[in-house]
Short mmCIF file of the C-alpha atoms (twelve columns), coordinates in Angstrom:
data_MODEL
# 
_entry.id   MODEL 
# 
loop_
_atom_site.group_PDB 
_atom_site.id 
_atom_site.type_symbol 
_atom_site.label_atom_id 
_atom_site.label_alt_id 
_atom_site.label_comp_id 
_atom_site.label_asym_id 
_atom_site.label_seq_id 
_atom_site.Cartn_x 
_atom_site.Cartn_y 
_atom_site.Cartn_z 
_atom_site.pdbx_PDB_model_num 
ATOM 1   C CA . UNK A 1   33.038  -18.743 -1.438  1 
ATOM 2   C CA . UNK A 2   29.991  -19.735 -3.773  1 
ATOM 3   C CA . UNK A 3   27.806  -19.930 -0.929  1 
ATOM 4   C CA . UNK A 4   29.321  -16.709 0.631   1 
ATOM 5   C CA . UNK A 5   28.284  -15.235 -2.942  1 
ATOM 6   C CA . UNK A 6   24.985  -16.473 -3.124  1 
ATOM 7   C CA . UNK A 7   24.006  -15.353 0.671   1 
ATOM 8   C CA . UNK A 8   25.456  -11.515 -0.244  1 
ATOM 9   C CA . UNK A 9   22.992  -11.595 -2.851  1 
ATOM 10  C CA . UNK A 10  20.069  -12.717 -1.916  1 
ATOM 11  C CA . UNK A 11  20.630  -10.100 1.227   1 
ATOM 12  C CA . UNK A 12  21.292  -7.303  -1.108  1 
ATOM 13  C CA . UNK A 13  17.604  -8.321  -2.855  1 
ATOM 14  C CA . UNK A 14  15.724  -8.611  0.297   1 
ATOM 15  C CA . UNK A 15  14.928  -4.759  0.556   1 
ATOM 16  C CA . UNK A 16  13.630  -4.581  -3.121  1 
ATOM 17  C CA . UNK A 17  11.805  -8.045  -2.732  1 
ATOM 18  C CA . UNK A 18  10.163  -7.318  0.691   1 
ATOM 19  C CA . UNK A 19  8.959   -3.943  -0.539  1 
ATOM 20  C CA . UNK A 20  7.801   -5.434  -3.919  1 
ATOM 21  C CA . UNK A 21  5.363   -8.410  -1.290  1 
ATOM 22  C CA . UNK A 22  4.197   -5.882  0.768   1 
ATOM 23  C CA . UNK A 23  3.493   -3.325  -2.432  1 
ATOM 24  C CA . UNK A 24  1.533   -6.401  -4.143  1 
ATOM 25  C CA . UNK A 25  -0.228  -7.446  -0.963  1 
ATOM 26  C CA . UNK A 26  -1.924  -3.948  -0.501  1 
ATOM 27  C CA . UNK A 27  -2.760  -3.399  -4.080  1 
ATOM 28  C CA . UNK A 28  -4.523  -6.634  -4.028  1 
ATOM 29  C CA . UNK A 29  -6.200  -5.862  -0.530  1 
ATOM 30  C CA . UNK A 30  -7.187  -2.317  -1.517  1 
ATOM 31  C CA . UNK A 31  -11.045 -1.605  -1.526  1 
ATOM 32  C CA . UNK A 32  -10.448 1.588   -3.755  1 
ATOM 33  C CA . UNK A 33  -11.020 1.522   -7.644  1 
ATOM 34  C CA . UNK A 34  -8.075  0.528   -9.409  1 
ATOM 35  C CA . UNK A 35  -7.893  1.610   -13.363 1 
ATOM 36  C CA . UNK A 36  -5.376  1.684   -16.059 1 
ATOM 37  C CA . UNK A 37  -6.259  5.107   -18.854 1 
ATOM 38  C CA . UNK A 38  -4.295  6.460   -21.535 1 
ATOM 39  C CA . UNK A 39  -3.471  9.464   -22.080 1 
ATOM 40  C CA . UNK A 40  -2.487  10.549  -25.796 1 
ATOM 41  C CA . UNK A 41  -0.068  13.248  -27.039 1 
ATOM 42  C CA . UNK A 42  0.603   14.158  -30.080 1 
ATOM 43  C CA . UNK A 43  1.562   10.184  -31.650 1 
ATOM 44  C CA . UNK A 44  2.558   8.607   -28.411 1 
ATOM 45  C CA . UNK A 45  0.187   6.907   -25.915 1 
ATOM 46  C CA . UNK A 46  0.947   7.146   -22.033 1 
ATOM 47  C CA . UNK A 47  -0.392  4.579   -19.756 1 
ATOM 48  C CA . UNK A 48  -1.118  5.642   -16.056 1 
ATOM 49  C CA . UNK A 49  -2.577  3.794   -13.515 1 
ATOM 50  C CA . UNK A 50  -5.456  5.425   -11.508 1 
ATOM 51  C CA . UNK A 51  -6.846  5.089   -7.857  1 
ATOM 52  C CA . UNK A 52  -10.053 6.786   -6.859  1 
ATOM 53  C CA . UNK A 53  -10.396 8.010   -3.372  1 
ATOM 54  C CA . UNK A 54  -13.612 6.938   -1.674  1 
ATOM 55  C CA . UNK A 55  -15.365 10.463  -1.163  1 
ATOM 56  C CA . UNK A 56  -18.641 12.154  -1.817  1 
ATOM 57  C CA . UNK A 57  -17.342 14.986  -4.058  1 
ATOM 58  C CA . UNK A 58  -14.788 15.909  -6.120  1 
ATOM 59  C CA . UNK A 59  -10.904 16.006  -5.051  1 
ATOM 60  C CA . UNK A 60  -7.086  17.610  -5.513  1 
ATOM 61  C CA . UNK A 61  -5.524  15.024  -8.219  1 
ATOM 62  C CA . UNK A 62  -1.874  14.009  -7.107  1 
ATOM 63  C CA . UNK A 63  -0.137  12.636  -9.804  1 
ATOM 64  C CA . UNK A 64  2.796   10.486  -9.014  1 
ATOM 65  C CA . UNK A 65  6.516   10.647  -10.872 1 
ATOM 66  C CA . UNK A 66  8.124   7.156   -10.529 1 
ATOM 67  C CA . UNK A 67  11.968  6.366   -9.639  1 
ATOM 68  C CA . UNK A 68  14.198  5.415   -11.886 1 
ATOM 69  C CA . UNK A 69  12.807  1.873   -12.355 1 
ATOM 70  C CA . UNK A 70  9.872   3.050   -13.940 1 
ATOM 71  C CA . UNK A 71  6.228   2.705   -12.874 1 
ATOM 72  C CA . UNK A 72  6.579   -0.283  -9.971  1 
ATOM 73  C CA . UNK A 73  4.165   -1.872  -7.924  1 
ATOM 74  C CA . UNK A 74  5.984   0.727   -4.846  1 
ATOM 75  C CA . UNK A 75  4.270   3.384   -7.249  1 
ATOM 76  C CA . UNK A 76  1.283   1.850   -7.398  1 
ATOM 77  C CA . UNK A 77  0.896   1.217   -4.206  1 
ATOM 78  C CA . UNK A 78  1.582   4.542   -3.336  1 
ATOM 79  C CA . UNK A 79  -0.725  5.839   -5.292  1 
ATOM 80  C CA . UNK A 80  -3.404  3.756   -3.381  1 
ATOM 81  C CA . UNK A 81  -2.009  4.993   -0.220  1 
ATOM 82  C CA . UNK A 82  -2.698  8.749   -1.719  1 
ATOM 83  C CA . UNK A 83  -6.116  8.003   -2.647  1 
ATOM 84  C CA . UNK A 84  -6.908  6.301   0.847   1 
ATOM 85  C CA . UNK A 85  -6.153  9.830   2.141   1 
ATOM 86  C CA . UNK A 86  -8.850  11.457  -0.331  1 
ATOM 87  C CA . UNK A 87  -7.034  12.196  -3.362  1 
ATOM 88  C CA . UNK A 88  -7.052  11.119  -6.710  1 
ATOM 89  C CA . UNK A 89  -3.880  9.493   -7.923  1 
ATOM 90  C CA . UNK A 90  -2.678  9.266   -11.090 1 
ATOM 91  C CA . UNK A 91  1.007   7.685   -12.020 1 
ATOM 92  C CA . UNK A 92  2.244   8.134   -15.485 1 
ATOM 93  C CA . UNK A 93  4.596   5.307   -16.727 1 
ATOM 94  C CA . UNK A 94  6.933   7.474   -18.539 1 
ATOM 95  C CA . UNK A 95  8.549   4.404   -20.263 1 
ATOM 96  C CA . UNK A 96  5.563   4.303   -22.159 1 
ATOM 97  C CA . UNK A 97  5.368   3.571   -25.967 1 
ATOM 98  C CA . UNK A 98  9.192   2.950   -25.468 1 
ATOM 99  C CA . UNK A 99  10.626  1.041   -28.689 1 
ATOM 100 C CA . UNK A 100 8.565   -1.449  -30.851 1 
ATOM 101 C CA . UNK A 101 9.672   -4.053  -28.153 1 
ATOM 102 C CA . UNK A 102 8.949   -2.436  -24.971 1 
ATOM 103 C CA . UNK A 103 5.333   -0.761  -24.381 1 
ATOM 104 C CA . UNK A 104 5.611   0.348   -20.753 1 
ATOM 105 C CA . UNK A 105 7.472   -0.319  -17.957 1 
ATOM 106 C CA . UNK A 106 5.991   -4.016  -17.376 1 
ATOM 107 C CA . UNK A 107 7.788   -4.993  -20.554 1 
ATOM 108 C CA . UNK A 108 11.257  -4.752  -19.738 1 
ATOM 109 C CA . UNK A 109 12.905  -8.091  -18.273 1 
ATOM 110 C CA . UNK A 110 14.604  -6.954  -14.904 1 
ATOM 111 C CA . UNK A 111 14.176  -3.415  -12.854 1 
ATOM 112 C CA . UNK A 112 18.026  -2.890  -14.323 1 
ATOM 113 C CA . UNK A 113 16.683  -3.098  -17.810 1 
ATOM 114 C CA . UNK A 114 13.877  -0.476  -16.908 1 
ATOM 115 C CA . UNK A 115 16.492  1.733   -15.155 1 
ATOM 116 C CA . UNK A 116 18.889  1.749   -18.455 1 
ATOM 117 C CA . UNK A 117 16.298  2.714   -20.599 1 
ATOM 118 C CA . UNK A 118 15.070  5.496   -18.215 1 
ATOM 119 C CA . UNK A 119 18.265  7.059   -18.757 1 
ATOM 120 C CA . UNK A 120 17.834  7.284   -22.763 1 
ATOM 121 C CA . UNK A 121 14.591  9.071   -22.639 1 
ATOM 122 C CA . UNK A 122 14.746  12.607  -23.840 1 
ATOM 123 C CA . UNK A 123 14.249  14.943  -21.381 1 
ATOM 124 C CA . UNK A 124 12.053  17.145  -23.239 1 
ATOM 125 C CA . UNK A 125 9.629   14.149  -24.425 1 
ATOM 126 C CA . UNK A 126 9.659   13.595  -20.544 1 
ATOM 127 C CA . UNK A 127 8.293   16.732  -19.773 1 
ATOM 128 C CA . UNK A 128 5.658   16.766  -22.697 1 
ATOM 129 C CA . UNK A 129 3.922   13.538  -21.581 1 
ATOM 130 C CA . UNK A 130 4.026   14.962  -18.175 1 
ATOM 131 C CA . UNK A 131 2.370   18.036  -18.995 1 
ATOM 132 C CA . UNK A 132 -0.165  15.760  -20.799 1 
ATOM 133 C CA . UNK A 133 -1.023  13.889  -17.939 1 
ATOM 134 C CA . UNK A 134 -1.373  17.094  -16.291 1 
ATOM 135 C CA . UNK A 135 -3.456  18.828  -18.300 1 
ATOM 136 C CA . UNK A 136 -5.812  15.451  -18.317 1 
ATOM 137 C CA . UNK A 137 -5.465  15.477  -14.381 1 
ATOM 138 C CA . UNK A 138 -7.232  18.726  -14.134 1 
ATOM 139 C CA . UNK A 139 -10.817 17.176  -16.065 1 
ATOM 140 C CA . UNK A 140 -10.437 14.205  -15.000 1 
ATOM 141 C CA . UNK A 141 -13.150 12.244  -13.266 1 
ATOM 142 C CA . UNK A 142 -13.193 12.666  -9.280  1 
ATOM 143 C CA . UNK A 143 -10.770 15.932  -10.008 1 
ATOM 144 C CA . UNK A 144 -11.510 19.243  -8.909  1 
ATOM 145 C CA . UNK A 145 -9.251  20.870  -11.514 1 
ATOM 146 C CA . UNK A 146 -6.546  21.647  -8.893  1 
ATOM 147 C CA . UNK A 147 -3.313  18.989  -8.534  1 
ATOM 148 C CA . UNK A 148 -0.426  18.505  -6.968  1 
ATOM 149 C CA . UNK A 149 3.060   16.899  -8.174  1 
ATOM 150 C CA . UNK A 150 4.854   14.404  -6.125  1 
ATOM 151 C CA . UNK A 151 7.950   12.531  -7.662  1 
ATOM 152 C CA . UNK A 152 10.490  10.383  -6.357  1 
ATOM 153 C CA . UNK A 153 14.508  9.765   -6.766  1 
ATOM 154 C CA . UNK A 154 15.082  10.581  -11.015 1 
ATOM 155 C CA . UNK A 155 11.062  11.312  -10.433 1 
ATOM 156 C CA . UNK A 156 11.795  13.941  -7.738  1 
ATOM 157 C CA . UNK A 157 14.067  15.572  -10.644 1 
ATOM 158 C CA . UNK A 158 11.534  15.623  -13.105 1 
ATOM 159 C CA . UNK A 159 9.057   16.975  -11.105 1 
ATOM 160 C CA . UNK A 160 11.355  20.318  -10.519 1 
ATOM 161 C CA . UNK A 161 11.880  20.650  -14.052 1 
ATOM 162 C CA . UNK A 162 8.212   20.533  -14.548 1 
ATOM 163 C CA . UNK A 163 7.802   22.917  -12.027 1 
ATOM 164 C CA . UNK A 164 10.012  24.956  -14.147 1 
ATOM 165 C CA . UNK A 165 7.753   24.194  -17.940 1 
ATOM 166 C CA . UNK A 166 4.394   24.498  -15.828 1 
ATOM 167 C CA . UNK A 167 1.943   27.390  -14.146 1 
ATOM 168 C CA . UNK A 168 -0.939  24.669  -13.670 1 
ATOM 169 C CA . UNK A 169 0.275   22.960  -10.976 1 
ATOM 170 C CA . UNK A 170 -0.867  23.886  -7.221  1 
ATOM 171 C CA . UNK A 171 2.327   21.941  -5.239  1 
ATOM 172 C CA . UNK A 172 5.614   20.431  -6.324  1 
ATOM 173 C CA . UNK A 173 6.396   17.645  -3.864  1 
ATOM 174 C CA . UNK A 174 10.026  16.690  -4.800  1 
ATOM 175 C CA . UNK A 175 11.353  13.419  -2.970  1 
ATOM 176 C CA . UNK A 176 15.070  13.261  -3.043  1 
ATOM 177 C CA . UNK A 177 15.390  14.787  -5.979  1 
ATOM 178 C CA . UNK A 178 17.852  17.470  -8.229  1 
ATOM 179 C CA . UNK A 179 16.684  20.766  -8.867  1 
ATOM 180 C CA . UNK A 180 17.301  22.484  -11.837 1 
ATOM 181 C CA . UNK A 181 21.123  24.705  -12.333 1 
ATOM 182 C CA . UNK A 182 19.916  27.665  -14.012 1 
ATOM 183 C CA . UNK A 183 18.693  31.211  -12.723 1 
ATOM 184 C CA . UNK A 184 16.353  31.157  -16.023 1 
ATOM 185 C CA . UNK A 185 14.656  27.634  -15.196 1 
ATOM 186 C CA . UNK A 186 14.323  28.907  -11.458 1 
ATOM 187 C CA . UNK A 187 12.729  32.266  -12.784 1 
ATOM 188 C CA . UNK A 188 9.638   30.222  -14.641 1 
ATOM 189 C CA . UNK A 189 8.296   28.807  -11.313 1 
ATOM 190 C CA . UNK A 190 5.226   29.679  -10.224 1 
ATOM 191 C CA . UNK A 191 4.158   26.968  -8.030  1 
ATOM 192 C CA . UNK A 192 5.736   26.474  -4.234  1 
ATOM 193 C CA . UNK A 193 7.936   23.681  -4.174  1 
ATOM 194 C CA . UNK A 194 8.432   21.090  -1.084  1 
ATOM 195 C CA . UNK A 195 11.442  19.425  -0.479  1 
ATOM 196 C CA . UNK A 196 11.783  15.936  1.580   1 
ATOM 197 C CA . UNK A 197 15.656  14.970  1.735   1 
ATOM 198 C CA . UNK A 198 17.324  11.997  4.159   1 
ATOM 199 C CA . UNK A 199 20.307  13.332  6.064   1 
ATOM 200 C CA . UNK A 200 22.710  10.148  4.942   1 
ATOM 201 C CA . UNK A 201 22.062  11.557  1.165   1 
ATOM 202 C CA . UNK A 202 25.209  13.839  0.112   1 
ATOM 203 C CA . UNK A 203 24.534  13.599  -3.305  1 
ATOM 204 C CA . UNK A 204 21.175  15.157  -3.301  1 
ATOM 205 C CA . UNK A 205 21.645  17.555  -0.559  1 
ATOM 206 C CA . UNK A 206 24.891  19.134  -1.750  1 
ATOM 207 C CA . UNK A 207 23.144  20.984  -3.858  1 
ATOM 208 C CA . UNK A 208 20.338  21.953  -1.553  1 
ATOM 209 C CA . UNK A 209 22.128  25.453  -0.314  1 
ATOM 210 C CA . UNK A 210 22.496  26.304  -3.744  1 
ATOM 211 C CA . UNK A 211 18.736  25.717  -4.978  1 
ATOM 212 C CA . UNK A 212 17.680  27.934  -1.686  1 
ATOM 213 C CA . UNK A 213 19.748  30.647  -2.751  1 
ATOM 214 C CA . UNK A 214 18.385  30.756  -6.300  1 
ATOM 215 C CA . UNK A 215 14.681  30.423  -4.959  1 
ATOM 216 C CA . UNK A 216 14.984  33.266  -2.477  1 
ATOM 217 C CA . UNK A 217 16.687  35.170  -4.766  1 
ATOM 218 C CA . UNK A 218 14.020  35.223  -7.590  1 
ATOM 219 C CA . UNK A 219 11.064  34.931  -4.963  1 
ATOM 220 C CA . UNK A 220 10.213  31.393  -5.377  1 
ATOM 221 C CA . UNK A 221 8.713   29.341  -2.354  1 
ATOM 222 C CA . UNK A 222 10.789  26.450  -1.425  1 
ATOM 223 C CA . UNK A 223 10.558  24.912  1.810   1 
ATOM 224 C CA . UNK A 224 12.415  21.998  2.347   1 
ATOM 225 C CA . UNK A 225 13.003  19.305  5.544   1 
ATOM 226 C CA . UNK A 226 16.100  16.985  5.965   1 
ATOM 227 C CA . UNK A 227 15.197  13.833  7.785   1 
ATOM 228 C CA . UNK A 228 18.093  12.741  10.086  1 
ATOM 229 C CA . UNK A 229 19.440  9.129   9.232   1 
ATOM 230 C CA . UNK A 230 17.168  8.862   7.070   1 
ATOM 231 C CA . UNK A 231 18.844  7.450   3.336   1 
ATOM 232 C CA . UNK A 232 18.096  7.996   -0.182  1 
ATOM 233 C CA . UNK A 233 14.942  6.221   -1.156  1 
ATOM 234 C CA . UNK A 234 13.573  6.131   2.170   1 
ATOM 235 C CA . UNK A 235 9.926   6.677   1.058   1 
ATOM 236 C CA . UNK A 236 10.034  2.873   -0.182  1 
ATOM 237 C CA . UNK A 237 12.659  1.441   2.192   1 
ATOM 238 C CA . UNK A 238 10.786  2.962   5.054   1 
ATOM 239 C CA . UNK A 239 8.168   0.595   4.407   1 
ATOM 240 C CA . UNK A 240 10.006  -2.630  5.186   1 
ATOM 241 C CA . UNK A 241 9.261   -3.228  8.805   1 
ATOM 242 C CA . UNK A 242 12.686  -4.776  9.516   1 
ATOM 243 C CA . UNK A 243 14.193  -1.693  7.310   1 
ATOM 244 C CA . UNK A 244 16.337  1.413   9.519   1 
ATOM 245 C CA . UNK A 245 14.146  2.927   12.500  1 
ATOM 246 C CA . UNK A 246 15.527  6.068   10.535  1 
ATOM 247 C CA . UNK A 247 14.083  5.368   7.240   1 
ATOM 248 C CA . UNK A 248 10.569  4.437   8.626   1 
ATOM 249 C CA . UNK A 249 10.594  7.309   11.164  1 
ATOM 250 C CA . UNK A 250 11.492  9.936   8.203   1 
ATOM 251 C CA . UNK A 251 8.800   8.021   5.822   1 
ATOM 252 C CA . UNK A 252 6.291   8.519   8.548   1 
ATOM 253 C CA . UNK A 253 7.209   11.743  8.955   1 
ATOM 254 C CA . UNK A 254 7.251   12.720  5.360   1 
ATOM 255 C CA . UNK A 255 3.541   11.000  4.913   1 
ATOM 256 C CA . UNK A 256 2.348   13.761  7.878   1 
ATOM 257 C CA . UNK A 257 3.631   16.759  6.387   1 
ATOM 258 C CA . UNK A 258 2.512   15.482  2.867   1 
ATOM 259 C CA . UNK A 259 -0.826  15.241  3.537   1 
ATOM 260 C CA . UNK A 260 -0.987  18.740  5.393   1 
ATOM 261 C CA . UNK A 261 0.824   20.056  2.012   1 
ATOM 262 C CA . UNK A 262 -2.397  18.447  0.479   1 
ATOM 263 C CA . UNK A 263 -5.081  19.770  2.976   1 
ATOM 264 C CA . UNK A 264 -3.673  23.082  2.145   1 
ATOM 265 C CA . UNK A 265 -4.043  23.268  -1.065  1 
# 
């Protein structure tokens, strides 16, 4: 039964470890420009990491909201794979200046650790520091002024509600995220807002009908696509080669229509 134990898992860690190699691997094989800045607010200090795109003028700035694990090497790696299309990428780690024993999100012991403390941030600091990072993603170098908002999972959330606090933002890209209850919050968007759900997600898309009827009802833009098969998290898991042909065909997927999002702009 030990054995039984120990097989169930190391299986359940595969996903997170494969996509954790093969997140490492292309940071480390990246020819783009790699930096870590900080961005200051008030008392606090946020640390993002930043990837240049190789191009002859200035660009849109994407900047990245993590999942609920904080700012991982997925993250980072997507943010390479946003400036290898010609963007600038910046990804805030929002479990920045944490408590006098945790700096950022490297300083936690286990991805659990950095999950549990995700969930005691105030939601309001959250949306300062990311209208911080905003603000300095409009000037900063490589930028054009104009940027886009992708997050992901509890990211995906936030970047709604900023949506919601915001009238500087050219694109909310909201990965499998919650949108915001209130006819009040809904009324304060001015930016259009993209939505990328997997099918085999009821928790998320439950409240999908809902959100459309509150956008089109104060004359917001949401458009939205629900990938078939496709599960919660399937940006990252789609990424594993051996992972679901419906995760990878919906990441794939979402990556086209991301980037034409982007060329709009």
């Amino acid at each position: 039964m030990k054995s039984l134990g120990l097989l169930t898992a190391i299986l359940c860690m595969a996903p997170g470890v494969i996509a954790q190699d093969l997140s490492l691997k292309r940071l480390e094989d990246s020819p783009r420009h790699h930096e870590w800045i900080e961005v200051k607010r008030d008392e606090r200090t946020i640390d993002c990491f930043v990837v240049y795109p190789e191009k002859p003028d200035n660009t849109t700035a994407v900047m990245i909201i993590h999942e609920n694990r904080g700012l991982t090497a997925w993250v980072r790696s997507f943010a390479d794979q946003i400036a290898e299309a010609g963007y600038l990428a910046i990804a805030p780690d929002l479990l920045s200046d944490f408590d006098e024993n945790h700096a950022n999100t490297a300083s936690f012991k286990s991805s659990d650790d950095a999950r549990n403390a995700i969930y005691q941030l105030d939601p309001g600091t959250v949306t300062e520091d990311l209208l911080a990072v905003l603000e300095y993603a409009k000037t900063a170098p490589s930028s054009n002024g104009r940027v886009a908002v992708a997050g992901f999972c509890w990211g995906g959330s936030q970047c709604f509600r900023l949506a919601t606090n915001s009238q500087n933002m050219q694109a909310a890209m909201v990965f499998y995220g919650s949108a915001p209850t209130e006819k009040n919050e809904i009324a304060q968007i001015e930016t259009p807002v993209y939505g990328f759900y997997g099918g085999n997600d009821q928790r998320i898309n439950e409240g999908i009908p809902s959100t459309q009827s509150m956008m089109e009802e104060a004359g917001k833009v949401y458009e939205y696509v629900i990938y078939p098969g496709a599960g919660h998290a399937y940006m990252r898991r789609g990424e594993d080669p051996d992972g679901s042909e419906e995760n990878r065909s919906a990441r794939d997927a979402s990556w086209e229509r991301l980037k034409k999002i982007l060329e709009a702009l």
